[in-house]
C-alpha positions in Angstrom: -0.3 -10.2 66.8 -1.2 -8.6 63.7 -0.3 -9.9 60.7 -0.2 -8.2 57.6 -2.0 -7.7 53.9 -0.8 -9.2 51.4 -1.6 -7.5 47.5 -0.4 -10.3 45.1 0.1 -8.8 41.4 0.2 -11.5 38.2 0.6 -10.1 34.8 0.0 -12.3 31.8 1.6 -10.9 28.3 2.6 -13.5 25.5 4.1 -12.3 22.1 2.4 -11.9 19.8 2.0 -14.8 17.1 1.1 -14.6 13.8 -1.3 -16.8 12.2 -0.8 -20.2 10.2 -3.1 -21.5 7.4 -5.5 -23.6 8.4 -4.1 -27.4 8.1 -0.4 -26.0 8.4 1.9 -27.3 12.0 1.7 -25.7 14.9 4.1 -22.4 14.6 6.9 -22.4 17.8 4.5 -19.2 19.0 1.5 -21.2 18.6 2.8 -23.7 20.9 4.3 -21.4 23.2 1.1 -19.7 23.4 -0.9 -23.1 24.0 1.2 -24.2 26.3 0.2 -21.4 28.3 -3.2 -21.9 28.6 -2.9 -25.1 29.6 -0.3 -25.0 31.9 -0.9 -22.2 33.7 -4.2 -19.8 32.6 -6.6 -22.3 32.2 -5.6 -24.2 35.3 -5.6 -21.0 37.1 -8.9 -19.6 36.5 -10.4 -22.4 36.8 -9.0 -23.4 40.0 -9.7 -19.6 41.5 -13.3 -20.1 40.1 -13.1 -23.9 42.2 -12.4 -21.3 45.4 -15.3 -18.9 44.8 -17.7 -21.6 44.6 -16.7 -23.0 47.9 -16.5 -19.4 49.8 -18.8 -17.2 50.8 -17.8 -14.3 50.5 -15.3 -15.6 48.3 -11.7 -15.0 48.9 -9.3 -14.0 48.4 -8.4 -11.1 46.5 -5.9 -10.7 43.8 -5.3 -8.5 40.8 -4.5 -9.6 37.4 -3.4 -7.7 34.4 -3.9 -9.4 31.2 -2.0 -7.7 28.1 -4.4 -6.2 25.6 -2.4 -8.2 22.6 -3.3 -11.3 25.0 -7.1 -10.2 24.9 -6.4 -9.8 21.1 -4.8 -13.0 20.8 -7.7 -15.2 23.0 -10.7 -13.9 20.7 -9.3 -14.7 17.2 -11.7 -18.1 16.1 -8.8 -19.5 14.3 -6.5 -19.8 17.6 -9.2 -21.3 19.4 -10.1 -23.5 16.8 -6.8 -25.0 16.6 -6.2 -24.9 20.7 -9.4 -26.9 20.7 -7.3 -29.4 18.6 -4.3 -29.1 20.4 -6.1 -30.3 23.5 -7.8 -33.3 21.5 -4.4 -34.3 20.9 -2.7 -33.8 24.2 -5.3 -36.1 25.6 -4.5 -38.4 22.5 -0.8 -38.7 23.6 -1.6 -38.9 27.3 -3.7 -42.1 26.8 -0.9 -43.9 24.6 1.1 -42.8 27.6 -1.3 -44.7 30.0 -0.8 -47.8 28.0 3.4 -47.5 27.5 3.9 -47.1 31.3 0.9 -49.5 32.5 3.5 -51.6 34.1 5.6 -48.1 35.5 3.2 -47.2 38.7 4.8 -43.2 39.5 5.2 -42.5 34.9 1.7 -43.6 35.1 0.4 -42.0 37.8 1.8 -38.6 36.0 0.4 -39.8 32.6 -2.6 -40.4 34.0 -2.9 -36.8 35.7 -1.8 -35.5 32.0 -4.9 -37.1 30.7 -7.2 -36.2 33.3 -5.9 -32.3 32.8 -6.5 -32.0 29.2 -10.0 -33.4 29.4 -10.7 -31.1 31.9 -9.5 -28.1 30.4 -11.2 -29.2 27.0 -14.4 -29.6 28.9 -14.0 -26.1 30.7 -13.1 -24.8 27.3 -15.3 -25.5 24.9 -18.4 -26.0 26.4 -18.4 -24.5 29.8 -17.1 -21.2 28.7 -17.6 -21.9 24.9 -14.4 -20.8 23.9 -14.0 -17.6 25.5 -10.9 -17.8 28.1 -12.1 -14.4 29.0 -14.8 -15.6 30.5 -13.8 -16.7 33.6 -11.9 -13.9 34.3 -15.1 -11.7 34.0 -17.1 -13.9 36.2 -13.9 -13.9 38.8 -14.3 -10.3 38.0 -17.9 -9.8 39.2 -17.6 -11.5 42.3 -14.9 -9.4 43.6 -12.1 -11.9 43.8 -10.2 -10.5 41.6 -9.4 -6.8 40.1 -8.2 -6.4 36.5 -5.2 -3.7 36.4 -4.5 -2.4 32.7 -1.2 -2.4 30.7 0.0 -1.0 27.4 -1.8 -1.9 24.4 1.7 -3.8 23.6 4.5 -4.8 26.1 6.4 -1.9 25.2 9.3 -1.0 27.8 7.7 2.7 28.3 11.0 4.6 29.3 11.9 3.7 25.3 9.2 6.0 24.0 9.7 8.7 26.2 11.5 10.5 23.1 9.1 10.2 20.5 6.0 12.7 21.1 2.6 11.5 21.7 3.5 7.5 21.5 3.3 7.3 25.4 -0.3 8.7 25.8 -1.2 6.3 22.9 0.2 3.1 24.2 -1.3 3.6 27.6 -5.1 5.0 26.1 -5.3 2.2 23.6 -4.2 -0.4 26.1 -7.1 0.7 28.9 -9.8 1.4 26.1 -8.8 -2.9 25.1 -9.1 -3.7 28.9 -12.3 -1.5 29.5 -13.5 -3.2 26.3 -13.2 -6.5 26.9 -14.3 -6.6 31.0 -16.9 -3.4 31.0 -15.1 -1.4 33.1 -11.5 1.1 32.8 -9.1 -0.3 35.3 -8.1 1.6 38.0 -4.5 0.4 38.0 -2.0 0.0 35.9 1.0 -2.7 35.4 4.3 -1.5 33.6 5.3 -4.3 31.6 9.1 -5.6 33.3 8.2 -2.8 35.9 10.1 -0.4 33.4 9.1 3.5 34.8 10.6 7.1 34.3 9.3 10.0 35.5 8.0 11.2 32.3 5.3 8.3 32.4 4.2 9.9 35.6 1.4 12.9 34.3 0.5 10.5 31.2 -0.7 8.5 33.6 -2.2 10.2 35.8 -3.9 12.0 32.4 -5.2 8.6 31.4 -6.8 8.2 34.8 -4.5 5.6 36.2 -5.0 5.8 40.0 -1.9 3.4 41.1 0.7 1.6 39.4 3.4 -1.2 40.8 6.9 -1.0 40.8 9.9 -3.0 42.9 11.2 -1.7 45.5 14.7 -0.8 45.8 15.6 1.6 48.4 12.2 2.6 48.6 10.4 1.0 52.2 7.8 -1.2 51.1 4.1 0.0 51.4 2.7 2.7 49.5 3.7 6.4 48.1 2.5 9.2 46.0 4.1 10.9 42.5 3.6 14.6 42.2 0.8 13.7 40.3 -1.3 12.2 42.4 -0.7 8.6 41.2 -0.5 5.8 43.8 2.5 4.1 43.9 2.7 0.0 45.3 6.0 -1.1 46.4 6.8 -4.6 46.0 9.2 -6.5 47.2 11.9 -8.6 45.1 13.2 -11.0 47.9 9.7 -12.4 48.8 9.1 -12.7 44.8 13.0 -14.6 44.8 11.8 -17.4 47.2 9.3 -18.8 44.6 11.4 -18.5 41.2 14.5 -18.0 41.7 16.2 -20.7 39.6 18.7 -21.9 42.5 17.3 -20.9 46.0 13.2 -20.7 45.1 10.8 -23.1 46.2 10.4 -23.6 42.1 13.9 -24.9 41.9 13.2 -28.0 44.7 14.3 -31.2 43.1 11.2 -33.4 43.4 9.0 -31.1 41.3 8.1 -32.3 37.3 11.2 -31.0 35.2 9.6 -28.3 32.8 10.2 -29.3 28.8 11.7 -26.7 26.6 9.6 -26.2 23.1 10.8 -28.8 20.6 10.6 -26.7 17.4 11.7 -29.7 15.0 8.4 -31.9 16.1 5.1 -29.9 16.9 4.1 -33.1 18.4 6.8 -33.8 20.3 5.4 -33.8 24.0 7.5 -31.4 25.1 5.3 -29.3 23.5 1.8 -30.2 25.5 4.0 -29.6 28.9 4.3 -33.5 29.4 7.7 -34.8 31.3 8.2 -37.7 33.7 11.5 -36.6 34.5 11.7 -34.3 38.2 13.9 -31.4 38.0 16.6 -32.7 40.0 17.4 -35.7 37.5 15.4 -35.9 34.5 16.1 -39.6 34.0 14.7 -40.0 37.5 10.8 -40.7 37.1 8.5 -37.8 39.1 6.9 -38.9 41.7 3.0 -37.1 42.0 2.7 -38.2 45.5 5.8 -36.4 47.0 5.8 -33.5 44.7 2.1 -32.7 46.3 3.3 -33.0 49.8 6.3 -30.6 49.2 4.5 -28.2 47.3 2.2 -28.0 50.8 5.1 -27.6 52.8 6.5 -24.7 50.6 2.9 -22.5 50.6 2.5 -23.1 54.6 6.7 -22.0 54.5 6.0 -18.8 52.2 2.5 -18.4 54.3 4.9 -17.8 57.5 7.6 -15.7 56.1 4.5 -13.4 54.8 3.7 -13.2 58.4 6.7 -11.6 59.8 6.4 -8.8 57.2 4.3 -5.6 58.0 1.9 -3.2 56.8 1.5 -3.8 52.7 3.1 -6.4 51.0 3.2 -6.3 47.5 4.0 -9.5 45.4 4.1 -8.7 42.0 4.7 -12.1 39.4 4.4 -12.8 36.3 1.4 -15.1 35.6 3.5 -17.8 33.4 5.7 -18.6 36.3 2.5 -21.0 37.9 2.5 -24.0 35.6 3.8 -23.0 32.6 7.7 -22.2 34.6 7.0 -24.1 37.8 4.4 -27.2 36.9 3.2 -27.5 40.7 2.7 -23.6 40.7 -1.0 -23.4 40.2 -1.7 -26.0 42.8 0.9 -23.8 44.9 -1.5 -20.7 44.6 -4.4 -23.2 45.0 -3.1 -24.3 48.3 -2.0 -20.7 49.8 -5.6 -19.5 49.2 -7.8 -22.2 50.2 -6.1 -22.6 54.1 -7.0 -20.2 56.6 -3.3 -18.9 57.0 -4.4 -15.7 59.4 -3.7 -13.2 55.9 -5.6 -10.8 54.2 -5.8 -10.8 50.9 -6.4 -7.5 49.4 -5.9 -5.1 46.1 -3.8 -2.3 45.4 -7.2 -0.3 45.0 -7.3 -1.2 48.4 -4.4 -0.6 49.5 -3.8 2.6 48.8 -5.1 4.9 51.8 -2.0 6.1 53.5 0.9 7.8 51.2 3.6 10.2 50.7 4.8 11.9 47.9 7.9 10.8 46.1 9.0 11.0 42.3 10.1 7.6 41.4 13.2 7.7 39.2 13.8 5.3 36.0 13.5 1.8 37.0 13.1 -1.6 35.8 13.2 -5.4 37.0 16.0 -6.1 34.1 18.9 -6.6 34.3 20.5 -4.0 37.4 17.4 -2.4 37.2 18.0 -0.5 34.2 17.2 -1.0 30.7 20.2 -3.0 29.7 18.2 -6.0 28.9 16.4 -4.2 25.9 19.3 -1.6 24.5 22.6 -3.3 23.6 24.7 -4.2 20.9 22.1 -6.0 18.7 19.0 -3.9 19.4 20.9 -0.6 19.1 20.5 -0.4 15.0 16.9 -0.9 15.7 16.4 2.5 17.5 16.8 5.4 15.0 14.6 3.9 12.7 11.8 3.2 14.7 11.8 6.7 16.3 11.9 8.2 12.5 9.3 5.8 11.4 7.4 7.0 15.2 7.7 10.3 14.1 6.4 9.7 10.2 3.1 8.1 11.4 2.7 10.7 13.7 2.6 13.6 11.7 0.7 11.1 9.1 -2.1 11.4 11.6 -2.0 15.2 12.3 -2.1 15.6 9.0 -5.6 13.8 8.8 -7.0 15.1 12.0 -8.3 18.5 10.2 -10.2 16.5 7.3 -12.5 14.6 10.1 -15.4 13.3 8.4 -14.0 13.8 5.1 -11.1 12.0 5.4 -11.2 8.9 3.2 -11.5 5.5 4.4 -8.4 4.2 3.2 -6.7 6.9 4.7 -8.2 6.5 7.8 -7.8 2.7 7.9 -4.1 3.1 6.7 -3.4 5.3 9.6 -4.7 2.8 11.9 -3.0 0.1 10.2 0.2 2.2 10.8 -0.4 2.5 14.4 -0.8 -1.3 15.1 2.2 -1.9 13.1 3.8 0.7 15.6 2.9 -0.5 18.2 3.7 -4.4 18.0 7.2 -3.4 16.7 7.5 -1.3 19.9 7.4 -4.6 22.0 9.4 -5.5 24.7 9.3 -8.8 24.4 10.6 -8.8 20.7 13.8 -6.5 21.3 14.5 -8.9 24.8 14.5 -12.0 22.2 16.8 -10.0 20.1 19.2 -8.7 22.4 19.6 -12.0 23.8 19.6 -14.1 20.9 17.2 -16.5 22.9 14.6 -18.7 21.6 13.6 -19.1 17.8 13.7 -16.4 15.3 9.5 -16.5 14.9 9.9 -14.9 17.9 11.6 -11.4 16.6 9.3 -11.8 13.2 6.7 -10.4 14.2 9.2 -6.9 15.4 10.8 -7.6 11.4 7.5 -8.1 9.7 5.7 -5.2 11.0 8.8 -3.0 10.1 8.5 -4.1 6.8 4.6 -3.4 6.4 5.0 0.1 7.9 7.9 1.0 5.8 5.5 -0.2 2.8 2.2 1.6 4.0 4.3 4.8 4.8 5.5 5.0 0.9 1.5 3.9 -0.4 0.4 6.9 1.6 3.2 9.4 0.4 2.0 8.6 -3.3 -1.5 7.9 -2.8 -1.4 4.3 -3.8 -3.4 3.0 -0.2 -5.9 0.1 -1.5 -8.3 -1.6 0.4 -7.1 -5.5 -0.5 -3.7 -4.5 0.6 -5.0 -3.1 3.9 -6.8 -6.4 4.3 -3.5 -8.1 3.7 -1.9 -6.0 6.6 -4.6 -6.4 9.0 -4.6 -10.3 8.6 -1.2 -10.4 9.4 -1.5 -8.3 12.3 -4.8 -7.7 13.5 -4.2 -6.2 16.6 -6.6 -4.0 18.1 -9.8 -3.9 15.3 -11.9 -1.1 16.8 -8.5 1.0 17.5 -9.2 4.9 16.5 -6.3 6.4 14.6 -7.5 9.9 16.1 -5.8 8.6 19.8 -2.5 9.1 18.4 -3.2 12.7 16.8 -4.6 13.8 20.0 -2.1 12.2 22.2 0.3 15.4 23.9 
């Protein structure tokens, strides 16, 4: 029998979250962003690192795309120095824990695995990979078990820009120069953020050297095709995806998993907000029992191991990365248990994948809402629209206007102009107009979209009237400082 490959995609993208003051609370993005690392990115790398070490060669093979405003986000010394903190207290709360329920055997149990998680993760941290969470990912990197696929330098939905000139090319040259930056080598694929494609992204791709790209599959047979120009095109499938996370049928959803907290924005040191429950997600008032959730979770991988076998050829998986641990709290150990066993699959990138194809123009697509845009462009994010695309076009010619001077341009004008461009591009975010349109979660959440408005509409007037100066630059690149070695000169060169 031959069974088939199996090319599993996780992308990791967080908004962007502006910094506190040293001393101040936890902002709701702060947590949200810590909860992630040590819920699901920490865990993750550290347990596919785990696997390497005990395989030779080591398998298997996945591909990961991190965000380039992630890679921003996990080298600022201020975040990790207050992560480092937020770990010294989760392991604080977990041992108070230990003593509350010392007379509750299955709360303890969990409390106990709460402790034992955080001193981990702050070992692994802080001195194994000395605060770089970009570490492991390199080393995973260098052993060939995983590949790193690129993505826009923001989370933009890429259809969006299609009107505005030149704002593609930049989005997509910015976001590979931040990948190639940060691991040492370009990616050779690409992952559209929400898996948002027209075919006007097609030849800036393929211009930016992208050799493949994922999208779902709708009526398109799963396996591998071709856009006219020459970009590789991996097919994934949405129902094998569903029977993880979807919130009623998925494996996810089973009632003796850990009931996942929702941020508690009133108290930063709520435990909600370290990821710590007792509750299981069928009753929440019901107290999780370890023991059973582990067993079920190994029934579920050897269950999604089968149903992987009856498929053929290529099969693409594409998740996001957040849905192990930080959506489904068994999920890492999920992925842990899938890979270690000797389940009769091959495990295998899209780079690898891609041998065999035809040609086929993929037409606009998107894992929202019926596949269209809809989830981004409504009633609440329509007024948004027409001024961005003006102020797109502003900064734009702002930076053909420079291009001739070169040398002689002045350094306020140049770093202005790049200042401009990261506004841009972190109020073209996805993730900021979904929060809007939906009116879900906490307004930090769209401040960053606001704020960045509001700077580029005030850098825009200093330049018209010559007023740029270098503390006020300083002021706009501590507030967002996305991107420090971007080159202005991308977006005047962009077609």
């Amino acid at each position: 029998m031959s069974f088939p490959s199996v090319s599993l995609l996780l992308s990791a993208q967080l908004p962007f979250t502006p910094l506190r003051e040293r001393g101040s609370d936890w902002s709701a993005g702060e947590i949200a962003f810590f909860r992630a690392l040590s819920e699901c990115y920490l865990p993750l790398f550290d347990a596919l690192q785990e696997i390497a070490r005990r395989h030779e060669p080591p398998k298997p093979q996945l591909t990961i795309a991190i965000s380039p405003v992630l890679v921003t986000m996990l080298e600022i010394p201020r975040l990790r120095q207050r992560y480092s903190e937020y770990l010294l207290q989760g392991v604080a709360l977990a041992e108070e824990d230990l003593r509350a329920y010392r007379f509750d055997g299955s709360r303890q149990e969990t409390a106990q695995a709460f402790r034992d998680r955080f001193v981990r993760l702050l070992k692994r941290f802080t001195h194994d990979w000395r605060e770089d969470v970009l570490a492991p990912l390199k080393d995973l990197s260098r052993r060939g078990l995983i590949e790193m696929a690129g993505a826009p330098a923001t989370p933009a939905i890429l259809p969006l820009l299609s009107p505005s000139e030149g704002w593609l090319g930049t989005q997509i040259e910015i976001g590979q120069r931040e990948i190639e930056r940060a691991f040492g080598r370009k990616p050779r694929g690409f992952l559209l953020p929400d898996g948002a494609y027209c075919a006007e992204l097609d030849p800036v791709l393929s211009q930016q050297g992208v050799e493949w790209i994922a999208l779902e599959s709708n009526s398109t047979p799963p396996g591998v095709t071709m856009t006219p120009s020459g970009v590789k095109v991996l097919w994934t499938q949405r129902e094998i995806t569903r029977s993880l996370w979807d919130a009623t049928s998925g494996f996810s959803a089973d009632a003796v998993y850990r009931h996942c907290p929702p941020t508690e924005i009133s108290d930063p040191l709520a435990r909600a907000n370290f990821g710590m429950s007792y509750g299981r997600r069928g009753a929440k008032s019901d107290a999780y029992r370890r023991g059973q959730a582990m067993n079920r979770m190994a029934d579920h991988a050897d269950e999604f191991a089968k149903e992987l076998r009856f498929e053929h050829g290529t099969v693409g998986v594409a998740m996001p990365m957040e849905t192990f641990g930080h959506g489904w709290c068994e999920g890492v150990a999920f992925l842990q248990t899938l890979f270690s066993a000797d389940r009769d699959l091959t495990w295998i990138t899209p780079t690898e994948a891609m041998v065999d194809s035809w040609v086929e123009m993929p037409g606009l697509t998107s894992s929202g809402r019926g596949r269209t845009l809809e989830s981004w462009v409504g009633d609440r994010t329509l007024p948004v629209f027409p001024h961005l695309y003006d102020t797109m076009s502003e900064v734009r010619s702002c930076a053909r206007a420079l291009a001739p001077l070169g040398a002689a341009a002045q350094p306020t004008q140049t770093g202005a102009l790049a200042q401009m461009i990261r506004e841009i591009l972190l109020a073209q975010s996805g993730d900021c107009l979904l929060f809007l349109q939906n009116s879900t979660g906490h307004g930090e959440f769209t401040r960053p979209m606001v704020s960045a408005l509001l700077r580029l509409r005030e850098l825009i007037d200093r330049w018209k009237h010559g007023r740029i100066e270098s503390d006020f630059l300083g002021e706009c690149f501590r507030e967002n400082p996305l991107f420090p070695q971007l080159d202005w000169r991308t977006l005047a060169s962009a077609p």
